[in-house]
N, C-alpha and C positions, 0 to 999 in steps of 0.2 A: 756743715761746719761742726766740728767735733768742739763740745766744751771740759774747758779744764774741771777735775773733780776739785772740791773743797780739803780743805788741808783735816778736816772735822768731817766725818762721813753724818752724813743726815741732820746736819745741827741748823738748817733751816726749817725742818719737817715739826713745827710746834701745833700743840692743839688745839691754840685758838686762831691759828689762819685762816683766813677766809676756804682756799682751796684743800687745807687739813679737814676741815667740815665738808666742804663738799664730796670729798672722798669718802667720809663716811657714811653720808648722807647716799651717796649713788651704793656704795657695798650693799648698802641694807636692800636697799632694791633689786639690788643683782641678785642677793639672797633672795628675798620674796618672791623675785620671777621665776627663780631652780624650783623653788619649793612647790609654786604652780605647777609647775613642768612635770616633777617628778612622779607623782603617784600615775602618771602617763608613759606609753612607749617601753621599752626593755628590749632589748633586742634576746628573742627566747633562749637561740642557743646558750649566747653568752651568760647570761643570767641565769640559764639553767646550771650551765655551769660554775658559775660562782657560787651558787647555793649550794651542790655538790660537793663542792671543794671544802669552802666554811662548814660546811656539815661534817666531813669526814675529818678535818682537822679538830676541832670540837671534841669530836668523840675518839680518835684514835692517835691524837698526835703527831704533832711534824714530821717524826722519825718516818714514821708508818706512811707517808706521804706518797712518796715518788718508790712507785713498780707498784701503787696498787690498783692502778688504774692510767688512765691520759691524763696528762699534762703536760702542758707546752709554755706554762709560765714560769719564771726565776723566782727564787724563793719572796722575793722583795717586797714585793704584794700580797703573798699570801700571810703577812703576818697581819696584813688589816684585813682581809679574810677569817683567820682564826679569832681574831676579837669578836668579829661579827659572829660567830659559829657561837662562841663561846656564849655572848648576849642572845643568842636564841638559843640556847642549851639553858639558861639558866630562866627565861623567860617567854618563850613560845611565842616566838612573831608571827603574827599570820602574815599572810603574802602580802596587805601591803607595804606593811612595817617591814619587811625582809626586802622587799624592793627599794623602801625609800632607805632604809640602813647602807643596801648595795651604792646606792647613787650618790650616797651625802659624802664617801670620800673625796671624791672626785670634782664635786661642787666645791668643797673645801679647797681643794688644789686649786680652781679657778680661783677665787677669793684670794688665797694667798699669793698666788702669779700677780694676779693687777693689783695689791701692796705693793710688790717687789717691784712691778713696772713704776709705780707712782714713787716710792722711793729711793730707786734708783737714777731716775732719771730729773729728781727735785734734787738729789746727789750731785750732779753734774750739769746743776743749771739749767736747765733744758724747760722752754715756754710749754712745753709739747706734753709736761709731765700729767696734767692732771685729762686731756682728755685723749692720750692714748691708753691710760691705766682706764678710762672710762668705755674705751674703743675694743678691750681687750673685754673687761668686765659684763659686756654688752655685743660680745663678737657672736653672730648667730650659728657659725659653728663649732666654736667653744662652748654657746648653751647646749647646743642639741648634743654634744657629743658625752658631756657627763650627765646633763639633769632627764634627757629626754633618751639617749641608747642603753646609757649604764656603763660605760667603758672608765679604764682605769689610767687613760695617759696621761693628764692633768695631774696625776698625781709625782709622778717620772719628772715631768715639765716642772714642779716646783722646789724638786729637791735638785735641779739639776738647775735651775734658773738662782735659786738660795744661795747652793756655793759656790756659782760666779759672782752671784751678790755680797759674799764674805769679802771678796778679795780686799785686801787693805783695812778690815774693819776686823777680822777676829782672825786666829791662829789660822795656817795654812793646815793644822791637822782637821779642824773641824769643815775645813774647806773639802779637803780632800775625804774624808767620811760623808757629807752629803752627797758628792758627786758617786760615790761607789754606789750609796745606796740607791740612786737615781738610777744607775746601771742596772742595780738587781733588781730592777722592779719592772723597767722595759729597755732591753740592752740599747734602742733605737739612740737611745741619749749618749750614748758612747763618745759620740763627735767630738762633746764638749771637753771630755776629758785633753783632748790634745792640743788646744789654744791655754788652755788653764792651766796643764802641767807645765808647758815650755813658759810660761809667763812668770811663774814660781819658781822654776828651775832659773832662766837668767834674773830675777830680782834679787834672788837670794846668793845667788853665785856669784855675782857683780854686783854688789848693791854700789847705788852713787856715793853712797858715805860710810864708813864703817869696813870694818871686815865680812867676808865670804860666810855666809851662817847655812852652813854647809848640812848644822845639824837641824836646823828647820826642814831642810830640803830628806831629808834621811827621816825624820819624824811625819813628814808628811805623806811619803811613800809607805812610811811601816803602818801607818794608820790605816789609810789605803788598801794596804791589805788584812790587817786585823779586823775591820771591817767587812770585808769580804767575807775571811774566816769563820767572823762571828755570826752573819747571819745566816751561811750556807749548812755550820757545824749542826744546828737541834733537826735538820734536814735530812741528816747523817749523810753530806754530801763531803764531795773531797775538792777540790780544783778540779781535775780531773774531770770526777762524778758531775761538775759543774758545766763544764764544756760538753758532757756527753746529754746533758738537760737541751741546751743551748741547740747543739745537734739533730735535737729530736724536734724545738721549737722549727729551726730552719726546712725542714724537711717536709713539713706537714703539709705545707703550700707549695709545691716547686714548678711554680708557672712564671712568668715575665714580668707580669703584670697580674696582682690580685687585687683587682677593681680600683689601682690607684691612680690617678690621672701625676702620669708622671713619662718620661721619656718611653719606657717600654708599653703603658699604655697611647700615646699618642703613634707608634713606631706598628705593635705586634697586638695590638687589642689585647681583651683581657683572658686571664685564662687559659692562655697558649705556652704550651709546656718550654720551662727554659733550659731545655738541651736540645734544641735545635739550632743547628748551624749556619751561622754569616760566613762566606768565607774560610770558611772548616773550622771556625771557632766557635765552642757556644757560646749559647746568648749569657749564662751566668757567668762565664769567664769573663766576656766584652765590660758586662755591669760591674763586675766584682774592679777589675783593672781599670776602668776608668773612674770611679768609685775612689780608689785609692789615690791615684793620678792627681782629682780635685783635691782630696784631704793635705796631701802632700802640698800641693802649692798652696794652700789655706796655714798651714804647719811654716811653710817656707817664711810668709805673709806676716804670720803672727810672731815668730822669731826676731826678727828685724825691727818691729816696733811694738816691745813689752811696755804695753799701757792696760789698764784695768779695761778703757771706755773698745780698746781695740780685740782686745779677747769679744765681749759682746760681740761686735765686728764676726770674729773670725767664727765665733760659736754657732752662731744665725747663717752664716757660710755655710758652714759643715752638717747642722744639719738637715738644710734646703738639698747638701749635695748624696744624702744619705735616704732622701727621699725618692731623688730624680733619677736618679742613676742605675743603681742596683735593682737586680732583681726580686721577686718574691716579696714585693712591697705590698702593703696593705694601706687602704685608704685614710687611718686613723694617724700613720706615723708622720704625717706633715705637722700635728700638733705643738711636740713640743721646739718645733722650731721659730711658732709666732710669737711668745713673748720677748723670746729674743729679738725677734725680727720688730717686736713693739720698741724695743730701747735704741735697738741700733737706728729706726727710723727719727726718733728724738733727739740723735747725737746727727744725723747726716740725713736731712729733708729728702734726699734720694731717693733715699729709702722708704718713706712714705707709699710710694704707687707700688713696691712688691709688698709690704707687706699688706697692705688694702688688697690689693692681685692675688695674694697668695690666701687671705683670708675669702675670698670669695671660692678659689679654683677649691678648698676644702671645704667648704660649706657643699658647694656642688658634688663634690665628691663623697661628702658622706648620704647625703640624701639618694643621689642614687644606688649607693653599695646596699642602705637600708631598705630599698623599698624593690631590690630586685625579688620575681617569684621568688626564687628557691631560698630567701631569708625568712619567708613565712611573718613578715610582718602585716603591711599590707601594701595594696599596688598602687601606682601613681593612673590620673586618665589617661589614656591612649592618646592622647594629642599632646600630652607633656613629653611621654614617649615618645615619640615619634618625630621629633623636633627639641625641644631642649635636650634631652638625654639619648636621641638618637646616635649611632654610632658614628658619622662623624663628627655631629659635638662632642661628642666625649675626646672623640681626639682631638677635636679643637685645643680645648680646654686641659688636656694633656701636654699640649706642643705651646700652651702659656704659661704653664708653670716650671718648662725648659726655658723657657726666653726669659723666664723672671728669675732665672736661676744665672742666667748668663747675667743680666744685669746685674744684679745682687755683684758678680766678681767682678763686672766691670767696676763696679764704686768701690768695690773694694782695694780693687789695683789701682784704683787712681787715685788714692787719699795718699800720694806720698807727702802732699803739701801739710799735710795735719799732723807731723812729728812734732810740733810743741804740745802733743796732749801729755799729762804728766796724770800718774796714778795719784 
């Protein structure tokens, strides 16, 4: 059951609540565990590569960036990169202070996802609020994945989870500038943009009372892209120049499946180039087309009942169907779909078992992407191998995060009875 939002966004959320102390009572914790964690693990490449990056931003500038070496990242992230570059430029970190500088964004972005879960869903009444925010803050592959690899999706996940959280509470331009820059940071969050634009688009074009404020919708689009502008521009990128970044991201990995237990891992294993042909189609056509197909009926879905609590809904859709589907997926991009998948679980008890399902099949999946040889971390026992991570668990555990993906649409197609939810 979906509950009504308060006429007052967060005006139950006070500091002397019992469950307002508990919450910060568990953050500090959450915090003190990362920080255990941290000075532990890095996954080398990647971290190698951040240090490179921050280092050469530092010293030679955004401009100078992109042609002078690899890169497959959007500028979005590299600006908390060049801080980092900059703070060891002016202060010589040794490696482990440059490790724990790399990981504390990312920690942060957890931290601020389960606020936003905890007050989102205290938002909208929900019993669920304080120990899904605790569920998330505490989810074992949300720790391992910023405190203990170093990866930067949590951070995507919070600005992308923020302005769904605006909705109804601050200008739809700042809505719209969070979600870009969610984008430019790992385009994976993309999804979201298309339940939260159409939600904007008919509140503002139809509002129930008043006139069409046509110029919210016009300022929220220009933002949108002045945003984009802004932080593609000291990049010396163009649109274009941005697309052709974007290009070179997609390209890097052109297999089916890169270690993510997802459709084309549970279907074609991992690592099996995707232009091989079903039927004389390839396989990134298949993914790319039915990829679209889901977004579209999630788009159709979300159209039809513009509610704040139903965007969550449809967000948590899209990016389950962004994970599943498509090819050249990586095991990390199921990420920014669980805290959504936390709220929408709190509005519709449904939902509960994919997102518990889907936080496990991602915990499974990160530990095995980390601990294969060729990541040079280190190896799991040969009886872990050989049985939980053997290859047809993996596709097990692949062909459940398609069946949790089905579900996920089945609740989602069946809540026509929940049209009294009101933003």
């Amino acid at each position: 059951m979906i509950h009504r939002a308060q006429a007052s966004p967060f005006s139950d959320i006070q500091p002397a609540d019992p469950e307002v102390r508990a919450w910060w009572t568990l953050a500090a914790l959450g915090l003190l565990l990362r920080f255990v964690i941290m000075p532990y693990g890095g996954f080398p490449v990647d971290i190698g590569t951040f240090k490179a990056w921050a280092t050469s931003l530092a010293d030679n500038g955004p401009a100078a960036f992109y042609g002078a070496g690899f890169a497959d990242y959007l500028p979005g992230y590299l600006y908390v990169l060049w801080i980092i570059g900059e703070i060891n430029r002016a202060v010589r970190l040794n490696d482990w202070a440059f490790l724990f500088a790399l990981k504390l964004p990312a920690v942060l972005g957890d931290i601020g996802a389960a606020w936003l879960i905890f007050a989102t869903l205290t938002r909208f009444r929900s019993r669920l609020a304080l120990p899904l925010a605790a569920s998330y803050l505490f989810n074992p592959g949300i720790v391992f994945n910023s405190a203990f690899w170093g990866q930067a999706d949590a951070v995507a996940a919070l600005f992308s989870l923020a302005g769904v959280a605006s909705l109804g509470i601050a200008t739809p331009v700042l809505t719209a500038v969070l979600l870009v820059v969610g984008v430019l940071i790992k385009p994976q969050t993309a999804a979201v943009l298309i339940p939260t634009g159409l939600y904007l688009l008919k509140v503002l074009s139809r509002p129930p009372e008043g006139p069409s404020r046509w110029d919210l919708v016009l300022g929220a689009a220009g933002a949108g892209v002045a945003a984009l502008v802004l932080v593609i521009l000291p990049f010396g990128l163009s649109p274009v120049g941005l697309m052709g970044v974007l290009r070179t991201a997609l390209g890097v990995y052109p297999f089916s499946s890169v270690v993510a237990f997802n459709f084309w891992g549970a279907t074609q294993g991992f690592w099996q180039q995707d232009n091989v042909r079903w039927l004389g189609i390839p396989l990134y056509a298949i993914g790319t087309t039915a990829t679209l197909a889901g977004l579209i009926a999630v788009a159709v879905w979300a159209w039809k009942r513009a509610s704040i609590p139903h965007v969550f809904f449809a967000a948590a859709a899209g990016l389950v169907i962004t994970f599943a589907l498509p090819t050249r997926i990586h095991e990390r991009y199921l990420l920014p779909a669980l805290p959504f998948l936390a709220i929408a679980a709190g509005l519709d008890r449904r939902l509960v078992t994919v997102y518990a399902g889907l936080s496990l099949v991602f915990l499974l999946n990160l530990v095995y992407a980390y601990t294969r040889p060729y990541a040079q971390t280190f190896l799991l026992p040969q009886w872990i191998d050989r049985s939980i991570f053997s290859d047809p668990a993996t596709r097990v555990y692949s062909g459940v995060c398609v069946v949790l993906l089905m579900v996920t649409l089945v609740v989602l197609f069946t809540k026509i009875r929940s049209t009294d939810v009101q933003a």
